[in-house]
DRENTORKOL-3810 file (N, C-alpha, C; in nm, 4 decimals):
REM DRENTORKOL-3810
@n.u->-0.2536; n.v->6.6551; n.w->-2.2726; ca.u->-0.1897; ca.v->6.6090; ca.w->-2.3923; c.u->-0.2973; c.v->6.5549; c.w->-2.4848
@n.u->-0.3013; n.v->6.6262; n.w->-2.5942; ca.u->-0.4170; ca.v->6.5583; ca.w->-2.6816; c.u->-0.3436; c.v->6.4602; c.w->-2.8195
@n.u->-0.4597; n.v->6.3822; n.w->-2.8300; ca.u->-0.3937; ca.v->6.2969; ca.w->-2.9508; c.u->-0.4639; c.v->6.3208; c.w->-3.0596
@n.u->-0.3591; n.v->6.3469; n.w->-3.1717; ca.u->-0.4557; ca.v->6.3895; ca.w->-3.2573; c.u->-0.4119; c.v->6.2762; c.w->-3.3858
@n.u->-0.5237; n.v->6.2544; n.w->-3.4493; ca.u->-0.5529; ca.v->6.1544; ca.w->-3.5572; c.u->-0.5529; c.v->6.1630; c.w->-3.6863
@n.u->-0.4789; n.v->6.1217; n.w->-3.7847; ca.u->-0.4768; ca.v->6.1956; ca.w->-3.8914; c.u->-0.5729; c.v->6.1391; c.w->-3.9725
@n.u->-0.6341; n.v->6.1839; n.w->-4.1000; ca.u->-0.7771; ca.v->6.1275; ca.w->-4.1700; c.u->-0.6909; c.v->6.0113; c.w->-4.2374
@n.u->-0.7872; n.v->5.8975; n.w->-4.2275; ca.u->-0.7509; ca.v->5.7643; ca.w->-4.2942; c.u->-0.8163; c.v->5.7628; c.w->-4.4342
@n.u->-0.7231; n.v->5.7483; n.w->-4.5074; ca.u->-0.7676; ca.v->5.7256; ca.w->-4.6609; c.u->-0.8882; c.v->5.6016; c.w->-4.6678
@n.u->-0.9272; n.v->5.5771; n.w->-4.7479; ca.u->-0.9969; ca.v->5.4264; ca.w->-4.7628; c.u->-0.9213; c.v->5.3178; c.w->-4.7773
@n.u->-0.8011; n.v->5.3478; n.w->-4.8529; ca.u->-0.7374; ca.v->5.1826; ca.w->-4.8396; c.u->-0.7321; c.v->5.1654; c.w->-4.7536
@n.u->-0.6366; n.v->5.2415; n.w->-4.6670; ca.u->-0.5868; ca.v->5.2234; ca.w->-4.5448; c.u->-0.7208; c.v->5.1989; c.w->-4.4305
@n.u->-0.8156; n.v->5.2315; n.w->-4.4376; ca.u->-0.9002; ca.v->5.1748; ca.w->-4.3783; c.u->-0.9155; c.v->5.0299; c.w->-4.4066
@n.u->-0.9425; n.v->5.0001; n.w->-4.5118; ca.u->-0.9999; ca.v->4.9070; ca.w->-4.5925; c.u->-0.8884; c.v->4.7775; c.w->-4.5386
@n.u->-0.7374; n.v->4.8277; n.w->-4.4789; ca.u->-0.6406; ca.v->4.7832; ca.w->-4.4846; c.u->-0.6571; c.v->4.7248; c.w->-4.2894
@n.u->-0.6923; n.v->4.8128; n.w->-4.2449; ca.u->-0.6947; ca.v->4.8368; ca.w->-4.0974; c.u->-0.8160; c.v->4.7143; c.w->-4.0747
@n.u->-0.9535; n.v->4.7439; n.w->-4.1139; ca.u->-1.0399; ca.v->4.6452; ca.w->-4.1226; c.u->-1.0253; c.v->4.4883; c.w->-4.1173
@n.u->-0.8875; n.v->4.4963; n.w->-4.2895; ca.u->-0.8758; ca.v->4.3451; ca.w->-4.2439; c.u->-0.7632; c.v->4.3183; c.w->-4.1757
@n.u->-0.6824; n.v->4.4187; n.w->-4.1190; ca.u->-0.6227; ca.v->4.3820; ca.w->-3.9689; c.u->-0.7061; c.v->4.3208; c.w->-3.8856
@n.u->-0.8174; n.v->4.4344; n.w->-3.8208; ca.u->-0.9114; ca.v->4.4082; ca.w->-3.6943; c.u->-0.9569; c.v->4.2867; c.w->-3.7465
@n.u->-1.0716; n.v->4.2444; n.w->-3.8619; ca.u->-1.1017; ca.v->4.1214; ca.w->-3.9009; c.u->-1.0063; c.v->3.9770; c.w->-3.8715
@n.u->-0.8749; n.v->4.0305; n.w->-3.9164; ca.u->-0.8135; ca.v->3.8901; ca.w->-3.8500; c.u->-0.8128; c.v->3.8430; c.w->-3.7468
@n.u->-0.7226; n.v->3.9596; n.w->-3.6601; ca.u->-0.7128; ca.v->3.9711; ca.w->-3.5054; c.u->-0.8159; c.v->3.8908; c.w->-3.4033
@n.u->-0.9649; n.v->3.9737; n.w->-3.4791; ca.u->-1.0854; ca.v->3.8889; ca.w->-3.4392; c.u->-1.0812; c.v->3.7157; c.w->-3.4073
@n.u->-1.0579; n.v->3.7199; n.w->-3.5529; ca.u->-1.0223; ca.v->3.5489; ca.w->-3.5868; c.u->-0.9554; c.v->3.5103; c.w->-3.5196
@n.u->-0.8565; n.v->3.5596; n.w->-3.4642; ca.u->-0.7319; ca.v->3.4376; ca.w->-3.3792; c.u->-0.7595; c.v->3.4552; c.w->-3.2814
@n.u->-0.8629; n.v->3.5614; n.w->-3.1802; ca.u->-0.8773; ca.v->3.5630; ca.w->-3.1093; c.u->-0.9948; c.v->3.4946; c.w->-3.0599
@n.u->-1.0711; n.v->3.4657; n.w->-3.1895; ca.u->-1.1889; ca.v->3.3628; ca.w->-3.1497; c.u->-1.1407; c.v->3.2412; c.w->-3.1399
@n.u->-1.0795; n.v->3.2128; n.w->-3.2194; ca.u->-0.9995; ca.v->3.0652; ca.w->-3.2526; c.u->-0.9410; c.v->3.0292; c.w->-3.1700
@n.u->-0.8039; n.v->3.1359; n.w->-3.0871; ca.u->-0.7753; ca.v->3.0941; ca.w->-2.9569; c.u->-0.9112; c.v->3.0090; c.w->-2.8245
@n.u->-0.9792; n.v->3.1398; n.w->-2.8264; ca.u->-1.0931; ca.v->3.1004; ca.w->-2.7299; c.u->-1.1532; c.v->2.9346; c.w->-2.7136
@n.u->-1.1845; n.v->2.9359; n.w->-2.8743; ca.u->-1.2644; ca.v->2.8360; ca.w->-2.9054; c.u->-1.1643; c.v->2.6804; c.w->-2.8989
@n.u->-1.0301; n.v->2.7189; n.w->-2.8727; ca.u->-0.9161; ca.v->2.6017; ca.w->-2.8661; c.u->-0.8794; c.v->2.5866; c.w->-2.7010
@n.u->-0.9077; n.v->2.7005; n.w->-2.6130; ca.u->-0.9000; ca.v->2.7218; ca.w->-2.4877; c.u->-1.0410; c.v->2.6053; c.w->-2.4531
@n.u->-1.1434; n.v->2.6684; n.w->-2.4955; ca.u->-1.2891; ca.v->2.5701; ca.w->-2.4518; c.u->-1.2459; c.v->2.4453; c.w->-2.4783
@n.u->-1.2266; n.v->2.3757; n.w->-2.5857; ca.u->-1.2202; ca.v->2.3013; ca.w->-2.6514; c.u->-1.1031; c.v->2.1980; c.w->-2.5610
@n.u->-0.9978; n.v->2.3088; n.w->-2.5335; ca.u->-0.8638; ca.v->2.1986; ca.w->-2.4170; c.u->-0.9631; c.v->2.1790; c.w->-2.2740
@n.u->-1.0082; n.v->2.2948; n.w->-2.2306; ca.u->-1.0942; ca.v->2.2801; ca.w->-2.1295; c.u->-1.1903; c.v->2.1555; c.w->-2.0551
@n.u->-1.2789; n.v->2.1184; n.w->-2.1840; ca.u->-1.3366; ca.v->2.0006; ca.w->-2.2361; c.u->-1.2883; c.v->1.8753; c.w->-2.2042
@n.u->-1.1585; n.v->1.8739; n.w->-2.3051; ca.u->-1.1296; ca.v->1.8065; ca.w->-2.2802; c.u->-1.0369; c.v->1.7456; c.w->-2.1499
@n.u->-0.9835; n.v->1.8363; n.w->-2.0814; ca.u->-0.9454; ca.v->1.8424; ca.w->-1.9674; c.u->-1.0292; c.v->1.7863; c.w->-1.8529
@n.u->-1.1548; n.v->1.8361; n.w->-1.8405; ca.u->-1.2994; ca.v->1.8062; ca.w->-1.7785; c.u->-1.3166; c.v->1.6116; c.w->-1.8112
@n.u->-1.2965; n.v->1.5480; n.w->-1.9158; ca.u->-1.2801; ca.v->1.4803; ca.w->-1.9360; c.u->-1.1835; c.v->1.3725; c.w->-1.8814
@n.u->-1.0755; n.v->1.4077; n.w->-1.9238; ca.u->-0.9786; ca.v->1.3338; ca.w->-1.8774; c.u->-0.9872; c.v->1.2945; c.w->-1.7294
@n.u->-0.9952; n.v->1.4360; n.w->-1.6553; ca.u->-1.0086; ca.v->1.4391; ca.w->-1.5370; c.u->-1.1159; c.v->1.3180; c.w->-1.4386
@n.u->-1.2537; n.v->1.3615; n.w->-1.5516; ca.u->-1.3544; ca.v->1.2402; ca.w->-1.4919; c.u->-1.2668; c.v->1.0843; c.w->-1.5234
@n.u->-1.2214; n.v->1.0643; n.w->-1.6508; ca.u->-1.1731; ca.v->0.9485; ca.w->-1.6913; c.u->-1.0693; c.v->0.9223; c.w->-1.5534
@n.u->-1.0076; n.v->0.9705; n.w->-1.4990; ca.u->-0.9282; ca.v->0.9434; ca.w->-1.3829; c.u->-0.9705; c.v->0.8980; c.w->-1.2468
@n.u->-1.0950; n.v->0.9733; n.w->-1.2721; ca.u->-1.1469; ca.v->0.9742; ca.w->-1.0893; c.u->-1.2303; c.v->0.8296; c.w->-1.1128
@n.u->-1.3138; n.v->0.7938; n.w->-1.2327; ca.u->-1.3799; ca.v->0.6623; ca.w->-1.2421; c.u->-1.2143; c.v->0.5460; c.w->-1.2057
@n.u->-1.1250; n.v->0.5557; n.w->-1.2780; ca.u->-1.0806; ca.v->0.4673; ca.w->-1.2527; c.u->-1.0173; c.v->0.4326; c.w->-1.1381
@n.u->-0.9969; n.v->0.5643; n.w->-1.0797; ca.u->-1.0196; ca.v->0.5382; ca.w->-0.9120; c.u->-1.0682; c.v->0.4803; c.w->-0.8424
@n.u->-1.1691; n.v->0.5055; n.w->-0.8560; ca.u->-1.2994; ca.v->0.4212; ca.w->-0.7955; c.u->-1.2918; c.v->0.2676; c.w->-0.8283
@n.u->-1.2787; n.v->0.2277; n.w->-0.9387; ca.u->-1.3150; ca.v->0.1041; ca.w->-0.9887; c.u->-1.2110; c.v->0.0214; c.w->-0.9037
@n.u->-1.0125; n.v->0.1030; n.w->-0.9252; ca.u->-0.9244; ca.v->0.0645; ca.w->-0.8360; c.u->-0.9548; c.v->0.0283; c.w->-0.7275
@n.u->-1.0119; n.v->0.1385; n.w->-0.6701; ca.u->-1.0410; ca.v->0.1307; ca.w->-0.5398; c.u->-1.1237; c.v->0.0133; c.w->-0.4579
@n.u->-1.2622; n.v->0.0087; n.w->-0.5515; ca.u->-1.3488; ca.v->-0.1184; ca.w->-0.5722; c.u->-1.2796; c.v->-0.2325; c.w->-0.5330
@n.u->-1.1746; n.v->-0.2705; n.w->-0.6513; ca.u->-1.1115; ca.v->-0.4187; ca.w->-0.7138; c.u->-1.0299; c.v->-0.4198; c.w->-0.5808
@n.u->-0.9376; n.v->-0.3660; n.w->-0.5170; ca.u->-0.8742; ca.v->-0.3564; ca.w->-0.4172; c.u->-0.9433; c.v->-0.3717; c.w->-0.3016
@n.u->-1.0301; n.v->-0.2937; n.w->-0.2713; ca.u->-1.1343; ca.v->-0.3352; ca.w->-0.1199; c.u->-1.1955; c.v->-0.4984; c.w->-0.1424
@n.u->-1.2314; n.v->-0.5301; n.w->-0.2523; ca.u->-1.2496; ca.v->-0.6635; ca.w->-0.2850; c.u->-1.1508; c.v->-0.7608; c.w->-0.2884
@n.u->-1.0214; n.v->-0.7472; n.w->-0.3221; ca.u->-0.9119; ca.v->-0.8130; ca.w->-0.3230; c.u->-0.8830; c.v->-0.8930; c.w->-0.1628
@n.u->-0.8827; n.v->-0.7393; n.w->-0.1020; ca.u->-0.8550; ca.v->-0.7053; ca.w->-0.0055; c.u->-0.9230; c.v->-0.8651; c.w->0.1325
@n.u->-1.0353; n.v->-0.8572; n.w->0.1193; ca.u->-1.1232; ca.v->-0.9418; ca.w->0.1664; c.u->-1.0813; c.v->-1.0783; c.w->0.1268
@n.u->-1.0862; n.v->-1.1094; n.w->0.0131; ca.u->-1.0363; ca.v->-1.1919; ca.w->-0.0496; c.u->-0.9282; c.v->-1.2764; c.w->0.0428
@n.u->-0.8157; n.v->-1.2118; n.w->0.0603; ca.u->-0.7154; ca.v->-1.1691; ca.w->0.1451; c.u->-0.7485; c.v->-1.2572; c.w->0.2944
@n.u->-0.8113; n.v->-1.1405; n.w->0.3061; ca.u->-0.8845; ca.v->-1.1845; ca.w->0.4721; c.u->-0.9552; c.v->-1.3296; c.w->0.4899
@n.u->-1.0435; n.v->-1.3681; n.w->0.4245; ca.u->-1.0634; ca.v->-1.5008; ca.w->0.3964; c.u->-0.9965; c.v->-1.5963; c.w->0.3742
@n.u->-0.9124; n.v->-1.6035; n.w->0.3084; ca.u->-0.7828; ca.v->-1.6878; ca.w->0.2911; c.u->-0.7010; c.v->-1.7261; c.w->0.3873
@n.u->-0.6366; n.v->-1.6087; n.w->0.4086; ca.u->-0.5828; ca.v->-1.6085; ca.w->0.5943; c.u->-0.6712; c.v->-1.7076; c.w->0.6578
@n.u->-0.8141; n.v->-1.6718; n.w->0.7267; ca.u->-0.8192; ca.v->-1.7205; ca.w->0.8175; c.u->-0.9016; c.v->-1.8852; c.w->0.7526
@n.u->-0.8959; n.v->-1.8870; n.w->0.6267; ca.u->-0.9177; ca.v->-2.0495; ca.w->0.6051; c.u->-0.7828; c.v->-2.1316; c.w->0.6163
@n.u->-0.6852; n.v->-2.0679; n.w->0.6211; ca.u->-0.5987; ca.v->-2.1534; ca.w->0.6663; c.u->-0.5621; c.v->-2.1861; c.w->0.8223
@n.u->-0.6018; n.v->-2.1562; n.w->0.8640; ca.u->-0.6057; ca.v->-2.1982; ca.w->1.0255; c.u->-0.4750; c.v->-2.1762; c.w->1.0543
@n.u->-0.3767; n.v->-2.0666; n.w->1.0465; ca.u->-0.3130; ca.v->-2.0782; ca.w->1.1240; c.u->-0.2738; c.v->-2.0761; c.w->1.2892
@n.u->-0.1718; n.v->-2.1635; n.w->1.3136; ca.u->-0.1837; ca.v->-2.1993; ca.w->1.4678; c.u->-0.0993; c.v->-2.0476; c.w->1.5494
@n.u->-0.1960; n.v->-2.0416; n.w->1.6474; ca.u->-0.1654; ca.v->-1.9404; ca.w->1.7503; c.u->-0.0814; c.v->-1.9497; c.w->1.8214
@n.u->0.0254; n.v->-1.8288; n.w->1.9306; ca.u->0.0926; ca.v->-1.8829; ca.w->2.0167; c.u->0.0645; c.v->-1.9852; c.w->2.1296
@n.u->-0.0480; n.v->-1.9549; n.w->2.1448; ca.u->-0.0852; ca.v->-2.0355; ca.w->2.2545; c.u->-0.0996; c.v->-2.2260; c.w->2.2035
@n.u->-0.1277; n.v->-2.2128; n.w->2.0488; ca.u->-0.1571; ca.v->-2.3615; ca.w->2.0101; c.u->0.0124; c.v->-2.4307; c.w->1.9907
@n.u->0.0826; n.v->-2.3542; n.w->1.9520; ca.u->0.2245; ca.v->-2.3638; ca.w->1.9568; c.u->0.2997; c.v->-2.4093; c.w->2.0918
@n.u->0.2439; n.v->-2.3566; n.w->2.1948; ca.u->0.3073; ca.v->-2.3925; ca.w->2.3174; c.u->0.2266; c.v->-2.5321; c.w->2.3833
@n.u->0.1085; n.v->-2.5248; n.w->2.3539; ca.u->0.0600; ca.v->-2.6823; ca.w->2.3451; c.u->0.1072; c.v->-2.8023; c.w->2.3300
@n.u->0.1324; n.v->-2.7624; n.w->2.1837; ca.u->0.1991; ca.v->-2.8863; ca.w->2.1030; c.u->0.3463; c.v->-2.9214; c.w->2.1552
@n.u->0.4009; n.v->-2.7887; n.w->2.1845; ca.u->0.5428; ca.v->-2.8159; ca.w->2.2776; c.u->0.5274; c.v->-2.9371; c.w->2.3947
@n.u->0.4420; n.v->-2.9115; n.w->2.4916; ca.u->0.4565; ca.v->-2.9291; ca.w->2.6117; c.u->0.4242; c.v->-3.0823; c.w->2.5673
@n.u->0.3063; n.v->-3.0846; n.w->2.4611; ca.u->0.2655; ca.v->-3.2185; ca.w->2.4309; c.u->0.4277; c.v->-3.3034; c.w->2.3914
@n.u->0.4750; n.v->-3.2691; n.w->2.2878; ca.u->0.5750; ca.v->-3.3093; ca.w->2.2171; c.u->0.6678; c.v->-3.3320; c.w->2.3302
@n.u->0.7305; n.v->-3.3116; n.w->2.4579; ca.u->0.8175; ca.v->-3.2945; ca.w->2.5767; c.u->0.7696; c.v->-3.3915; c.w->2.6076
@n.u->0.6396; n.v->-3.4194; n.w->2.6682; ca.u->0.5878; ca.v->-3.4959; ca.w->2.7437; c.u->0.5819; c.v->-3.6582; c.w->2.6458
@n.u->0.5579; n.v->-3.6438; n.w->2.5676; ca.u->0.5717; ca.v->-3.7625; ca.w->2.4417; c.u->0.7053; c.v->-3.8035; c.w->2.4289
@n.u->0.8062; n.v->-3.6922; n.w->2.4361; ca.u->0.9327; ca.v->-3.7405; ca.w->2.4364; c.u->0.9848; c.v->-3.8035; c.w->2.5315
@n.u->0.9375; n.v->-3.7611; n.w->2.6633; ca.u->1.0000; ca.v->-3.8331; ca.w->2.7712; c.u->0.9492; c.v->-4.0068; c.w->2.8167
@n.u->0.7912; n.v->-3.9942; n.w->2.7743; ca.u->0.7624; ca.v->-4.1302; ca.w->2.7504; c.u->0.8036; c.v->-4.1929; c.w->2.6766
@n.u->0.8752; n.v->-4.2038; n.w->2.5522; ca.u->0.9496; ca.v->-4.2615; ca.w->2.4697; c.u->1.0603; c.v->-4.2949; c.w->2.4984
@n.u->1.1782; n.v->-4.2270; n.w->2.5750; ca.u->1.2388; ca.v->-4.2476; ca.w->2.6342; c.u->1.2529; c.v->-4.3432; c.w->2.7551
@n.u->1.1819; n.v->-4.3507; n.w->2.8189; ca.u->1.1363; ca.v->-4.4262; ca.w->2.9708; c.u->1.1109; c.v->-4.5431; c.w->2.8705
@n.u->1.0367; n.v->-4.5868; n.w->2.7809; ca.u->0.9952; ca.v->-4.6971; ca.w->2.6945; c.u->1.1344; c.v->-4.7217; c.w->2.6395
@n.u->1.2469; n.v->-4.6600; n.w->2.5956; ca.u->1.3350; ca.v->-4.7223; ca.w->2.5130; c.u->1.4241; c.v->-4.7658; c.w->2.6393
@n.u->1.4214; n.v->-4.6777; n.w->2.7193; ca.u->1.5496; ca.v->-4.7401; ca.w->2.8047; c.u->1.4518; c.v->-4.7587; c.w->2.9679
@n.u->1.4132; n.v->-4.8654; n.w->2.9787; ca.u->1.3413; ca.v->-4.8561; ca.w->3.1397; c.u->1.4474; c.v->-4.9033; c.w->3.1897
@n.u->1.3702; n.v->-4.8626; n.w->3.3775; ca.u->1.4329; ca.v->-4.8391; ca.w->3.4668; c.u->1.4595; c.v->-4.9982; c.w->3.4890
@n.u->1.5970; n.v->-5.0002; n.w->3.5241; ca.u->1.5977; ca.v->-5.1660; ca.w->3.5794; c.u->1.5701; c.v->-5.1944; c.w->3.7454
@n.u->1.5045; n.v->-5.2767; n.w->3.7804; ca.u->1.4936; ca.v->-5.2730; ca.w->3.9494; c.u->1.6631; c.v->-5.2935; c.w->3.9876
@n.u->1.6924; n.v->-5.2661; n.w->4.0867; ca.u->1.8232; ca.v->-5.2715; ca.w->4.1703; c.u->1.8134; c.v->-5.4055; c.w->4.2130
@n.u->1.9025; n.v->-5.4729; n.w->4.1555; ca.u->1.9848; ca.v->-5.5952; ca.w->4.1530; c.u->2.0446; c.v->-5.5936; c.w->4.2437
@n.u->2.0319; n.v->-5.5802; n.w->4.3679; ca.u->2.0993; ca.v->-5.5670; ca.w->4.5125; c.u->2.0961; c.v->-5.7402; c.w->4.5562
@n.u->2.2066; n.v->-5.8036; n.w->4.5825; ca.u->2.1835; ca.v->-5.9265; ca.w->4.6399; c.u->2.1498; c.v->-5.8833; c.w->4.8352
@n.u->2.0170; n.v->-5.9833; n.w->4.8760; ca.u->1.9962; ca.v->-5.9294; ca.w->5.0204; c.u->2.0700; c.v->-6.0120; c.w->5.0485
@n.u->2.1219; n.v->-6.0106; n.w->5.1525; ca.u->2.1664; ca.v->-6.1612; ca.w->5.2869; c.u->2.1238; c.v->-6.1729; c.w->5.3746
END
């Protein structure tokens, strides 16, 4: 199957030209708006991953922060808990024996 072409006048060239000429144009222009999102994309992207990091930073630091705190407060362990129990029992029962002592047995002998 052959294609055959019919002779182009000059306008119509002249006409075709600044077809292709445009075409060109939007197709550079696209390109150059593709790079250009690209860019800025590349960008953004870094802008994200720094603040990652920095997050990340402020948080591992927080973090510690954290940890220090905790253990400046001394909290008491199970084992210091059951201490203080046995102490506190044993304190109680001496207090007791002190509020109410034993009376000797009032037994008359004969």
């Amino acid at each position: 199957m052959a294609i055959s072409l019919a002779p182009v006048e000059a306008g119509e060239q002249k006409d075709q030209s600044g077809v292709q000429d445009s075409l060109r144009e939007a197709v550079e222009r696209t390109f150059a708006a593709t790079a250009q999102t690209r860019e800025r994309a590349g960008e953004l992207l870094d802008e994200v991953a720094r603040r990652g990091q920095e997050a990340q930073e402020a948080s591992a630091g927080l973090a510690g922060r954290v940890v220090d705190a905790i253990e400046g407060l001394r909290l008491a362990t199970k084992d210091d808990v059951r201490e203080l129990e046995a102490s506190l029992a044993e304190l109680s029962k001496r207090v007791a024996a002190l509020e109410h002592p034993r009376r000797p047995d009032s037994r008359v002998e004969d």
